[in-house]
CHARMM internal coordinates of N, CA and C (Angstrom, degrees):
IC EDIT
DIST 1 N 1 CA 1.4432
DIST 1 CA 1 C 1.5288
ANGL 1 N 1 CA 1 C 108.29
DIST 1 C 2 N 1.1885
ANGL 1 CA 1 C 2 N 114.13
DIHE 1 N 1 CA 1 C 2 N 132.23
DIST 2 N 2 CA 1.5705
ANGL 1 C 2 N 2 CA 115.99
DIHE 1 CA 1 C 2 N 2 CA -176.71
DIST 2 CA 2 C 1.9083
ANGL 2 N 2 CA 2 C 106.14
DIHE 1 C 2 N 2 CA 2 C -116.57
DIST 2 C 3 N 1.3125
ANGL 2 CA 2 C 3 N 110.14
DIHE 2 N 2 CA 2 C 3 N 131.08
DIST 3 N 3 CA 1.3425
ANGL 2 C 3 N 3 CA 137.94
DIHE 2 CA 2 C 3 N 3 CA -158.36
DIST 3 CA 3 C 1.5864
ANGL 3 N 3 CA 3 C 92.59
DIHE 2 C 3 N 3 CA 3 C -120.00
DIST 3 C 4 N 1.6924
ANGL 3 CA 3 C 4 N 93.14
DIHE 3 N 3 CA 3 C 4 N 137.10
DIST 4 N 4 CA 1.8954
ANGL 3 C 4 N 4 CA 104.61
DIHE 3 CA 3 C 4 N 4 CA 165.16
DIST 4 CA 4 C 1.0888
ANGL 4 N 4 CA 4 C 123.94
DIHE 3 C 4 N 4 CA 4 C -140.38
DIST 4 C 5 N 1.3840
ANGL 4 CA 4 C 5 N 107.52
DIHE 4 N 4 CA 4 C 5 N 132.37
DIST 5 N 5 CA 1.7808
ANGL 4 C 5 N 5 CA 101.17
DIHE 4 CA 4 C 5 N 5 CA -160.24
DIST 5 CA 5 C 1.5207
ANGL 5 N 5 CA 5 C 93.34
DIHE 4 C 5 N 5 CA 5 C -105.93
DIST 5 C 6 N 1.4723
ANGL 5 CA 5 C 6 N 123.15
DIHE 5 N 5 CA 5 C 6 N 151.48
DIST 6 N 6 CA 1.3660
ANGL 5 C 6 N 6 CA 111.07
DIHE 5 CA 5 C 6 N 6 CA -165.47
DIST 6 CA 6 C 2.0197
ANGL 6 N 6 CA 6 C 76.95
DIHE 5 C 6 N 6 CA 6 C -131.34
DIST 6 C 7 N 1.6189
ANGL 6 CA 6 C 7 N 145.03
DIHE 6 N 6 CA 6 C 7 N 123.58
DIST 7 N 7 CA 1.1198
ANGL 6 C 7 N 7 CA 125.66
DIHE 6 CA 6 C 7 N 7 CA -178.79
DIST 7 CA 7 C 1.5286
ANGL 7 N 7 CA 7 C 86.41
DIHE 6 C 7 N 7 CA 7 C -127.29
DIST 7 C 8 N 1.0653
ANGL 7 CA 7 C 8 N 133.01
DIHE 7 N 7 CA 7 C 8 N 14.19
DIST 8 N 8 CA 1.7589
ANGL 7 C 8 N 8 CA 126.54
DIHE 7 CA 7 C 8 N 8 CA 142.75
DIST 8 CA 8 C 1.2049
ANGL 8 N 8 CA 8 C 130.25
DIHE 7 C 8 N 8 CA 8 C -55.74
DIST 8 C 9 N 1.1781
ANGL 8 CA 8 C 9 N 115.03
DIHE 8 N 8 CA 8 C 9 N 120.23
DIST 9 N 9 CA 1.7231
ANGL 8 C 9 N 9 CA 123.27
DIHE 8 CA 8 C 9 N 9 CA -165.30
DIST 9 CA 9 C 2.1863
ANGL 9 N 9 CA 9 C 97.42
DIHE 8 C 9 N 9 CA 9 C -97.59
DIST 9 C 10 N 1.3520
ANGL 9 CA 9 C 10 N 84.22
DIHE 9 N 9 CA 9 C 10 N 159.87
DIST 10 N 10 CA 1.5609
ANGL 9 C 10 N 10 CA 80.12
DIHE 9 CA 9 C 10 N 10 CA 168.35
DIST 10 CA 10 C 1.3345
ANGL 10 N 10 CA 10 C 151.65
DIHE 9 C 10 N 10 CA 10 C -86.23
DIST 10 C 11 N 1.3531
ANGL 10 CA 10 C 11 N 121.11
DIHE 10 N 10 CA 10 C 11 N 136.03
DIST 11 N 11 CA 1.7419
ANGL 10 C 11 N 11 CA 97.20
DIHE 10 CA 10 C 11 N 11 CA -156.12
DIST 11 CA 11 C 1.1901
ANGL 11 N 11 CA 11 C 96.80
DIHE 10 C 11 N 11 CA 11 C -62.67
DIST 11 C 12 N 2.1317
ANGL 11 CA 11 C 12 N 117.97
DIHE 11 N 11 CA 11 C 12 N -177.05
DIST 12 N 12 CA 1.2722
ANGL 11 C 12 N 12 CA 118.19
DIHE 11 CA 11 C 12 N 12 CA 164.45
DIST 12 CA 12 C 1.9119
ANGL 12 N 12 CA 12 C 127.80
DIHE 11 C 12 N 12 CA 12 C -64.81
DIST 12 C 13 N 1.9699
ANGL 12 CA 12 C 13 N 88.05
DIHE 12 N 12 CA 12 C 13 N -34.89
DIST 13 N 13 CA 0.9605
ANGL 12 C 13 N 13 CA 94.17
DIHE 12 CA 12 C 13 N 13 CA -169.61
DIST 13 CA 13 C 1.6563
ANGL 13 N 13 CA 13 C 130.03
DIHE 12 C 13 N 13 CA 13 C -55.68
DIST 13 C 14 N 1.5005
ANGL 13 CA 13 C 14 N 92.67
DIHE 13 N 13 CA 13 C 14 N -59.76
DIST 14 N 14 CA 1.5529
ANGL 13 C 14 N 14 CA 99.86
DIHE 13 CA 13 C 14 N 14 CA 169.63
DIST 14 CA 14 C 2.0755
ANGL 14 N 14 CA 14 C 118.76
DIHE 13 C 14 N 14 CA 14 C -52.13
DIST 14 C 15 N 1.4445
ANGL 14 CA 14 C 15 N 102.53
DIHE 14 N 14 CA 14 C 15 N -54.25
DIST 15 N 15 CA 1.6362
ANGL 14 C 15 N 15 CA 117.21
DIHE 14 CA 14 C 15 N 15 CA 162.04
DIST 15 CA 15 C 1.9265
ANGL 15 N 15 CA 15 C 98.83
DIHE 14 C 15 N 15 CA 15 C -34.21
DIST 15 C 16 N 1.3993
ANGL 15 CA 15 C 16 N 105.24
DIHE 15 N 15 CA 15 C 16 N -64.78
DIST 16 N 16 CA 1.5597
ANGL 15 C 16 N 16 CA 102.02
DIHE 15 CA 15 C 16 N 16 CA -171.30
DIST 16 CA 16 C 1.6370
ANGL 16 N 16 CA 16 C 109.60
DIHE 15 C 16 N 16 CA 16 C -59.18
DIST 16 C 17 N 1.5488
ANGL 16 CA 16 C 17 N 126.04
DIHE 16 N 16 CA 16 C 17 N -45.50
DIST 17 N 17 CA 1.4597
ANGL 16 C 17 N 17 CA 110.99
DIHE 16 CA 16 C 17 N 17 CA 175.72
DIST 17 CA 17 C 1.8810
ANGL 17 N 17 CA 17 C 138.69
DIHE 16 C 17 N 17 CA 17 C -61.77
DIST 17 C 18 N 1.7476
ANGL 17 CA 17 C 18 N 94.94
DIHE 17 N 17 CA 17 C 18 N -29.79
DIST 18 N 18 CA 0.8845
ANGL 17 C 18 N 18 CA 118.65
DIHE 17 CA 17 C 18 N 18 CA 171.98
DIST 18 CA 18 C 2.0417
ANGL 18 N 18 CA 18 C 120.43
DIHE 17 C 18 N 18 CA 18 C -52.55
DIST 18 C 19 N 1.3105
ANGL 18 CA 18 C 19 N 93.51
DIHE 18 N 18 CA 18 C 19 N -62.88
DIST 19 N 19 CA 1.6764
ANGL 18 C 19 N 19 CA 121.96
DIHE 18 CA 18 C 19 N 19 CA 166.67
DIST 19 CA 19 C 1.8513
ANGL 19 N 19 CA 19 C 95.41
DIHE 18 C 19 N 19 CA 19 C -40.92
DIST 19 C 20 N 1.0795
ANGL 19 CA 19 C 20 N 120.06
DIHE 19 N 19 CA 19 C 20 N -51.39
DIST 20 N 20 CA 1.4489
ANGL 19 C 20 N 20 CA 125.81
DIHE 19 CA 19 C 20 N 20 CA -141.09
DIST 20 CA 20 C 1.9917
ANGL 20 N 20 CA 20 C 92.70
DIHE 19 C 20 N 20 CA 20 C -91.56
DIST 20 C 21 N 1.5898
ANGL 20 CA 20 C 21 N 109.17
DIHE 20 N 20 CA 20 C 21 N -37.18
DIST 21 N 21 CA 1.2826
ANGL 20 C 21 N 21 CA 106.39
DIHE 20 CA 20 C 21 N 21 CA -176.97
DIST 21 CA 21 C 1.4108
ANGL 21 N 21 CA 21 C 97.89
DIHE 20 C 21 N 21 CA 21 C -90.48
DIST 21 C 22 N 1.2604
ANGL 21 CA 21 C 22 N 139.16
DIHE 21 N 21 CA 21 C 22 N 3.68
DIST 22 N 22 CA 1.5139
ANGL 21 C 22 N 22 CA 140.54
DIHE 21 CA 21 C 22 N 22 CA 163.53
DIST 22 CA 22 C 1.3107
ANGL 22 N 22 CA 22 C 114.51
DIHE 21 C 22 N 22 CA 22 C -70.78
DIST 22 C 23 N 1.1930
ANGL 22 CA 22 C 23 N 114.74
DIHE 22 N 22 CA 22 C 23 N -64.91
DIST 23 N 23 CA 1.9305
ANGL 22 C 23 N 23 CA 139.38
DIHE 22 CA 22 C 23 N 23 CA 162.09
DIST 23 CA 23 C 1.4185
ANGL 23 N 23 CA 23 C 92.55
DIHE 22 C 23 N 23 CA 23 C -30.26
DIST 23 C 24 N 1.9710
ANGL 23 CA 23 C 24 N 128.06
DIHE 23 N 23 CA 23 C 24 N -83.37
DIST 24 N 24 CA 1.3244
ANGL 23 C 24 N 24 CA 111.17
DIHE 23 CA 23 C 24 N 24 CA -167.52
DIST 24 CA 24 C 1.1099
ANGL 24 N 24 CA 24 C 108.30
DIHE 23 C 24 N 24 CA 24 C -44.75
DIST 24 C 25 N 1.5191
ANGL 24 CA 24 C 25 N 128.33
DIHE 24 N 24 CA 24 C 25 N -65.30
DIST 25 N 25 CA 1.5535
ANGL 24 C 25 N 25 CA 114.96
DIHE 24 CA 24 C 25 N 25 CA -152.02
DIST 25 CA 25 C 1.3861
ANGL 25 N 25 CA 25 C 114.43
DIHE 24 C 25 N 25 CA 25 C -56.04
DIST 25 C 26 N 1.2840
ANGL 25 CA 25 C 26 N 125.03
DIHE 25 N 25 CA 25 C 26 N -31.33
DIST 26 N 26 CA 1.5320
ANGL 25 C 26 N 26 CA 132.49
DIHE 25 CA 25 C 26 N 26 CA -157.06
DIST 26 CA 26 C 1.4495
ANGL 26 N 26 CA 26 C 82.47
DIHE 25 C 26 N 26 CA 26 C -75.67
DIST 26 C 27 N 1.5868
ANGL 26 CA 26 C 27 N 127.01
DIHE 26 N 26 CA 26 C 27 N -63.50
DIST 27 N 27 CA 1.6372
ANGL 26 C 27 N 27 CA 119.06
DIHE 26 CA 26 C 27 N 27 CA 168.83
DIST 27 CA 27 C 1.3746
ANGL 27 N 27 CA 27 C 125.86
DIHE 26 C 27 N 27 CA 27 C -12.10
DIST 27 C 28 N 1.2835
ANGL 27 CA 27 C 28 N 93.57
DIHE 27 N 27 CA 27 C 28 N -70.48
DIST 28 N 28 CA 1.6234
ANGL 27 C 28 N 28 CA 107.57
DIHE 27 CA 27 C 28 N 28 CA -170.35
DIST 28 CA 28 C 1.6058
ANGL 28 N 28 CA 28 C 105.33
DIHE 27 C 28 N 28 CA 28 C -55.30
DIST 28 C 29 N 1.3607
ANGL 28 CA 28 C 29 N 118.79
DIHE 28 N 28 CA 28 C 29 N -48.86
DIST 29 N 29 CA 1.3581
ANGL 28 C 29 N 29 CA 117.29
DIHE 28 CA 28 C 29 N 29 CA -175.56
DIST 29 CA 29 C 1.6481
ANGL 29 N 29 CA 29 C 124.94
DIHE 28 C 29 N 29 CA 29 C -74.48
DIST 29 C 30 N 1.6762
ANGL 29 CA 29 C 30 N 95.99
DIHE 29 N 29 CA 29 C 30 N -5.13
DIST 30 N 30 CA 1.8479
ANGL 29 C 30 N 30 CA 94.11
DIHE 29 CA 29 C 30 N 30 CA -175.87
DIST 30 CA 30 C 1.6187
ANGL 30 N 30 CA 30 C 92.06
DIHE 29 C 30 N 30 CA 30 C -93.25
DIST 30 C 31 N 1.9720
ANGL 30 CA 30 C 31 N 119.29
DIHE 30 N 30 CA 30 C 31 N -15.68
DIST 31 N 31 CA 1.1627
ANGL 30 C 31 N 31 CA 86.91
DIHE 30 CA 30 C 31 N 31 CA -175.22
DIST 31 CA 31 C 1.3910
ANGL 31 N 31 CA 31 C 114.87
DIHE 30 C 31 N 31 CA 31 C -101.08
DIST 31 C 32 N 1.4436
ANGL 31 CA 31 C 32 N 126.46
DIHE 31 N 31 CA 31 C 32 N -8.17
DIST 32 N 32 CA 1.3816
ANGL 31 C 32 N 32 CA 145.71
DIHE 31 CA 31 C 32 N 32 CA 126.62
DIST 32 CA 32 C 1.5628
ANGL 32 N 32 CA 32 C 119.42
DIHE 31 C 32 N 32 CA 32 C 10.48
DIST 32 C 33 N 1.6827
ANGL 32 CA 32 C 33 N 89.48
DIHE 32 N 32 CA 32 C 33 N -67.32
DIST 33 N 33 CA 1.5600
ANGL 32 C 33 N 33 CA 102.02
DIHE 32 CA 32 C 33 N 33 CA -172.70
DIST 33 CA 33 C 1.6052
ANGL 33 N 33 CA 33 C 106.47
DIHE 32 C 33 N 33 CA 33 C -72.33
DIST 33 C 34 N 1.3031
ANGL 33 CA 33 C 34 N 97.33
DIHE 33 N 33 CA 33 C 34 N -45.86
DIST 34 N 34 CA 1.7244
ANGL 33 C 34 N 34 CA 103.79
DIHE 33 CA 33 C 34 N 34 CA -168.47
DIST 34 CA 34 C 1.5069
ANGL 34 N 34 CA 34 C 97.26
DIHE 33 C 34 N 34 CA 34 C -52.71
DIST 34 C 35 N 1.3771
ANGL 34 CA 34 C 35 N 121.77
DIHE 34 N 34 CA 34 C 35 N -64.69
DIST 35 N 35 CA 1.9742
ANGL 34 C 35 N 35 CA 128.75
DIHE 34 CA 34 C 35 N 35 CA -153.11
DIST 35 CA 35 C 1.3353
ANGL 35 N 35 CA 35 C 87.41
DIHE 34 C 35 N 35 CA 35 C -57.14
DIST 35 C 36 N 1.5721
ANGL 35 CA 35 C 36 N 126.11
DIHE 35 N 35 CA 35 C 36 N -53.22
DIST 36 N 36 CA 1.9622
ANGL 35 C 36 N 36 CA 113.79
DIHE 35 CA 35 C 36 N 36 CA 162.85
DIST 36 CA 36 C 1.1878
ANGL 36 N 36 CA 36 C 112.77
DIHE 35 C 36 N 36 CA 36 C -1.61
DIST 36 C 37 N 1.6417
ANGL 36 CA 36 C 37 N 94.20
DIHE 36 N 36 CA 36 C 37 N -99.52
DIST 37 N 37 CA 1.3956
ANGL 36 C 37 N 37 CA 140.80
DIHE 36 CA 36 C 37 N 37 CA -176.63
DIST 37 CA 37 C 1.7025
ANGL 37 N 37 CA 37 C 96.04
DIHE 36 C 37 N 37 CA 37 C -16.58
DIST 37 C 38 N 1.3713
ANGL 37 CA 37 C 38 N 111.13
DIHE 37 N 37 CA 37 C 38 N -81.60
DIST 38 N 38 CA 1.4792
ANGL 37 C 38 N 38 CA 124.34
DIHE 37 CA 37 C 38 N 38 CA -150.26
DIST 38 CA 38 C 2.1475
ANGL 38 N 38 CA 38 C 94.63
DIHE 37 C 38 N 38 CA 38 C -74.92
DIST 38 C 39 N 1.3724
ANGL 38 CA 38 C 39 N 104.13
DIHE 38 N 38 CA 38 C 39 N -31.26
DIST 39 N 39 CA 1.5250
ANGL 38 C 39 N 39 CA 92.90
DIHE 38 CA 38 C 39 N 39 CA -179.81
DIST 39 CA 39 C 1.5452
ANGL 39 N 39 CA 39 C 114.49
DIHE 38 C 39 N 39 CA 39 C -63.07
DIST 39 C 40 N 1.5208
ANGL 39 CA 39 C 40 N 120.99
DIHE 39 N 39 CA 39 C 40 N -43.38
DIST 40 N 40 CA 1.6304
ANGL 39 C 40 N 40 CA 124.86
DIHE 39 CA 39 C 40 N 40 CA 169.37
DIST 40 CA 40 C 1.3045
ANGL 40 N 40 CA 40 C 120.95
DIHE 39 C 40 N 40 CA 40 C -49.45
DIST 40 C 41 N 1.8023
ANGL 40 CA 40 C 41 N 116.18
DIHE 40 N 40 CA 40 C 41 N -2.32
DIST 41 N 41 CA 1.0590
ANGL 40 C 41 N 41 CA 123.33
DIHE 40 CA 40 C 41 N 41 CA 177.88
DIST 41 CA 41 C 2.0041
ANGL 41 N 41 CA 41 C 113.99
DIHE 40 C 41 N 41 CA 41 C -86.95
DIST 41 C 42 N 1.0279
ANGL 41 CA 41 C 42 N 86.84
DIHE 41 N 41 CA 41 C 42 N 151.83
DIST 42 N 42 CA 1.8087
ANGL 41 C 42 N 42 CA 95.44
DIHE 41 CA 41 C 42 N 42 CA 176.78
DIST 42 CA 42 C 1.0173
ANGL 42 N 42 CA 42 C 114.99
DIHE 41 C 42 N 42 CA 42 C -83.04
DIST 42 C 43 N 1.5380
ANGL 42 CA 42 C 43 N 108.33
DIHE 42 N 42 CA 42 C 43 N 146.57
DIST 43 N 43 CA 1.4697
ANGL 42 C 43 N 43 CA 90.60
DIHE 42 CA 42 C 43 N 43 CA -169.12
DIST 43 CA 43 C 2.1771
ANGL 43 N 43 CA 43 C 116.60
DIHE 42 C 43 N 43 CA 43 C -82.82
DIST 43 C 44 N 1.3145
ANGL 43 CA 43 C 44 N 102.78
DIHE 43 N 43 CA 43 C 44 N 15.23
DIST 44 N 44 CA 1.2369
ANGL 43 C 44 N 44 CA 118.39
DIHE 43 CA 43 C 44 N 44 CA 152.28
DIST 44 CA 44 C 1.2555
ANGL 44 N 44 CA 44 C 149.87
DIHE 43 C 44 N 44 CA 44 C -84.18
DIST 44 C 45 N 1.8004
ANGL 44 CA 44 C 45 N 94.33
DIHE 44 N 44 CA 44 C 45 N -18.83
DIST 45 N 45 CA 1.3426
ANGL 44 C 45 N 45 CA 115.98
DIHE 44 CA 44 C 45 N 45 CA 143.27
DIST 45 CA 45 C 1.4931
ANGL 45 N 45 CA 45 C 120.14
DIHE 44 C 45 N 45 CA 45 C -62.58
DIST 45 C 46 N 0.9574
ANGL 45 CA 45 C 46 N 109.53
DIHE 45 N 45 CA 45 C 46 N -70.98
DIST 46 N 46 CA 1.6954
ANGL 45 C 46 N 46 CA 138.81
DIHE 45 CA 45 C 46 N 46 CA -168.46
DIST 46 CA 46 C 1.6884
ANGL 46 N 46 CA 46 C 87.57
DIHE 45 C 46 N 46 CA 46 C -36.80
DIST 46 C 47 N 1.4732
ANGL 46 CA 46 C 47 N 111.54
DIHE 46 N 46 CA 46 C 47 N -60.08
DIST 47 N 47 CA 1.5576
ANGL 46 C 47 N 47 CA 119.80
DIHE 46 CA 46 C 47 N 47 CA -175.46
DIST 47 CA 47 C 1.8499
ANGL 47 N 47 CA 47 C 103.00
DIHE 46 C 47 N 47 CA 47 C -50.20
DIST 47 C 48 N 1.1770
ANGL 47 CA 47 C 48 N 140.31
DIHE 47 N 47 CA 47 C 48 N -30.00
DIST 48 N 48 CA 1.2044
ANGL 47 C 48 N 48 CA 146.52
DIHE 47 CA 47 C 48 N 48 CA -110.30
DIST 48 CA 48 C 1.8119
ANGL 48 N 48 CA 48 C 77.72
DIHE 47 C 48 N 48 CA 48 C -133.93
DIST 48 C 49 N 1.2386
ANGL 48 CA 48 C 49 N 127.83
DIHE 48 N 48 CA 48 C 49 N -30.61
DIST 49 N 49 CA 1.3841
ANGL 48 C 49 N 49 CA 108.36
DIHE 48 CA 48 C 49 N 49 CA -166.25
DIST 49 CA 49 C 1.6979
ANGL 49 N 49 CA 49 C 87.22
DIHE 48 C 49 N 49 CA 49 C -121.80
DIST 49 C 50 N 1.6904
ANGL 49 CA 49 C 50 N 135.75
DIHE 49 N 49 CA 49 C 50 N 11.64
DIST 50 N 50 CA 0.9858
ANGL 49 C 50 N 50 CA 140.35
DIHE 49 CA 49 C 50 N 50 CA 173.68
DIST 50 CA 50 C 1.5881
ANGL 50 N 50 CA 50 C 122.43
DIHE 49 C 50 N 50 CA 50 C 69.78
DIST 50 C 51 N 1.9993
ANGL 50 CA 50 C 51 N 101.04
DIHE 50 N 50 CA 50 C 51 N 52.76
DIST 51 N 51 CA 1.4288
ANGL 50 C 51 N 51 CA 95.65
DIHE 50 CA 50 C 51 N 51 CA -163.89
DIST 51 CA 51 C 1.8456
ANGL 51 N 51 CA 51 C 74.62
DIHE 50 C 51 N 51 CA 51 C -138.35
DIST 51 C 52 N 1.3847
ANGL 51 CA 51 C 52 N 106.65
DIHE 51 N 51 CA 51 C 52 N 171.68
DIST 52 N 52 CA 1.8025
ANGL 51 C 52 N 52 CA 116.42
DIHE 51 CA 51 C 52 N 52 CA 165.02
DIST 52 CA 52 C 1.2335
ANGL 52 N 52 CA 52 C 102.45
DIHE 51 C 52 N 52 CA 52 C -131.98
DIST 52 C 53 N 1.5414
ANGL 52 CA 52 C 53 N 102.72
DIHE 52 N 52 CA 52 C 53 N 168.43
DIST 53 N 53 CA 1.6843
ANGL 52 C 53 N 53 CA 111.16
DIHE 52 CA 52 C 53 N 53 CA -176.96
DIST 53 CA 53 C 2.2906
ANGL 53 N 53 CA 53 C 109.21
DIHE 52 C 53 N 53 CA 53 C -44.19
DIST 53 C 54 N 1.5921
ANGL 53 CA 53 C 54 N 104.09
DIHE 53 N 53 CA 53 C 54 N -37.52
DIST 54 N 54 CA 0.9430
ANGL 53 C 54 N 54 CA 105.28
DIHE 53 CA 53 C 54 N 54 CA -164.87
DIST 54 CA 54 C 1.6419
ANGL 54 N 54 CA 54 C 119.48
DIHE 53 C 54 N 54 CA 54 C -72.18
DIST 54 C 55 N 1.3108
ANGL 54 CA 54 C 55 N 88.87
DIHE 54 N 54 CA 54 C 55 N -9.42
DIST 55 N 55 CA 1.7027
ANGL 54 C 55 N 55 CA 98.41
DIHE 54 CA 54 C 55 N 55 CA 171.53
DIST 55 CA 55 C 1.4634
ANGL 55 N 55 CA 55 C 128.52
DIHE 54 C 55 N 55 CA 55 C -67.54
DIST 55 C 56 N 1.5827
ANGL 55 CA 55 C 56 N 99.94
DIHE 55 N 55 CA 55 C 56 N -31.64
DIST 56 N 56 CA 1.5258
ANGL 55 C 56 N 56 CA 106.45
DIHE 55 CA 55 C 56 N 56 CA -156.24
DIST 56 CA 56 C 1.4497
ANGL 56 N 56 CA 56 C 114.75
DIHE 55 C 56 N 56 CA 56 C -49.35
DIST 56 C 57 N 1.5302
ANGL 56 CA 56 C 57 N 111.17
DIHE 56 N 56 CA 56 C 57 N -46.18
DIST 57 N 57 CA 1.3344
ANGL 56 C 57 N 57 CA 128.76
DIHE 56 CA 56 C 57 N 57 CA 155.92
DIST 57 CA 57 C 1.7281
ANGL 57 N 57 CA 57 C 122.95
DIHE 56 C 57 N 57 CA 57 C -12.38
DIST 57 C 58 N 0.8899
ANGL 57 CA 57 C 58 N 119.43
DIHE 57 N 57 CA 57 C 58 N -91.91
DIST 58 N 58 CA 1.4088
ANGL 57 C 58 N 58 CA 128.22
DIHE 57 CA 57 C 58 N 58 CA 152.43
DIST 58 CA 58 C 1.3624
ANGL 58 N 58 CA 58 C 129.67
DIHE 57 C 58 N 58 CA 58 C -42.62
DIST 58 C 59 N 1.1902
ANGL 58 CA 58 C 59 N 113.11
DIHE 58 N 58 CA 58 C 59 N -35.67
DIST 59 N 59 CA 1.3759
ANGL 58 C 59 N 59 CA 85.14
DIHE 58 CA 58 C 59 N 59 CA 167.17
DIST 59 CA 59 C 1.5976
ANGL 59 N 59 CA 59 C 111.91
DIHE 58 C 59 N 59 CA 59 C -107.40
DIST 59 C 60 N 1.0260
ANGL 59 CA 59 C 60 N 124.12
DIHE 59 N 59 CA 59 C 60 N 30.47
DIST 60 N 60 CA 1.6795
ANGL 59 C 60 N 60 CA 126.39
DIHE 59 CA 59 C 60 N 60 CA 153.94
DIST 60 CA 60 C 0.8503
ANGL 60 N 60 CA 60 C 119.16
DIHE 59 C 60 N 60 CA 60 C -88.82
DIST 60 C 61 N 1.6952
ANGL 60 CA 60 C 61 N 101.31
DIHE 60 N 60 CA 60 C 61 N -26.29
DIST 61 N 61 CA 2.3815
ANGL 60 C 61 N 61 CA 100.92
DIHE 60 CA 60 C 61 N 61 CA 175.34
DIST 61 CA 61 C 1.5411
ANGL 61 N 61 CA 61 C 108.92
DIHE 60 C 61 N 61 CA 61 C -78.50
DIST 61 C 62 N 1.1861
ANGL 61 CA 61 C 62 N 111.67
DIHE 61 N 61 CA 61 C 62 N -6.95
DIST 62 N 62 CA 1.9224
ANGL 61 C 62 N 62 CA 114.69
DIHE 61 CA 61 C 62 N 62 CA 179.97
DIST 62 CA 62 C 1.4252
ANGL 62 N 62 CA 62 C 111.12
DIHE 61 C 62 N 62 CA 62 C -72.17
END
COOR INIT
IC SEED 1 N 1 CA 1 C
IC BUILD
């Protein structure tokens, strides 16, 4: 049976880009979900929580 010990830790740098392209994507997808979310809405809803179609925009990039 052959065993591998790996006792290299990770640099920051790569650790730091990785972290950083995790953050965007997770971004992109919370605001993804939201412009969804709020577009399946009516615009009698939308009126109802004090937003218009033209909002959705903005407030999905928040």
């Amino acid at each position: 049976m052959t065993t591998y010990t790996n006792t290299r830790t990770a640099s920051g740098l790569h650790t730091g880009f990785f972290s950083s392209l995790v953050s965007i994507v997770a971004a992109w997808n919370d605001a993804r979900v939201t412009r969804s979310a709020l577009s399946r809405l009516s615009d009698r809803e939308l009126d109802d929580i004090g937003l218009c179609r033209g909002d959705i925009e903005e407030i999905a990039r928040r």
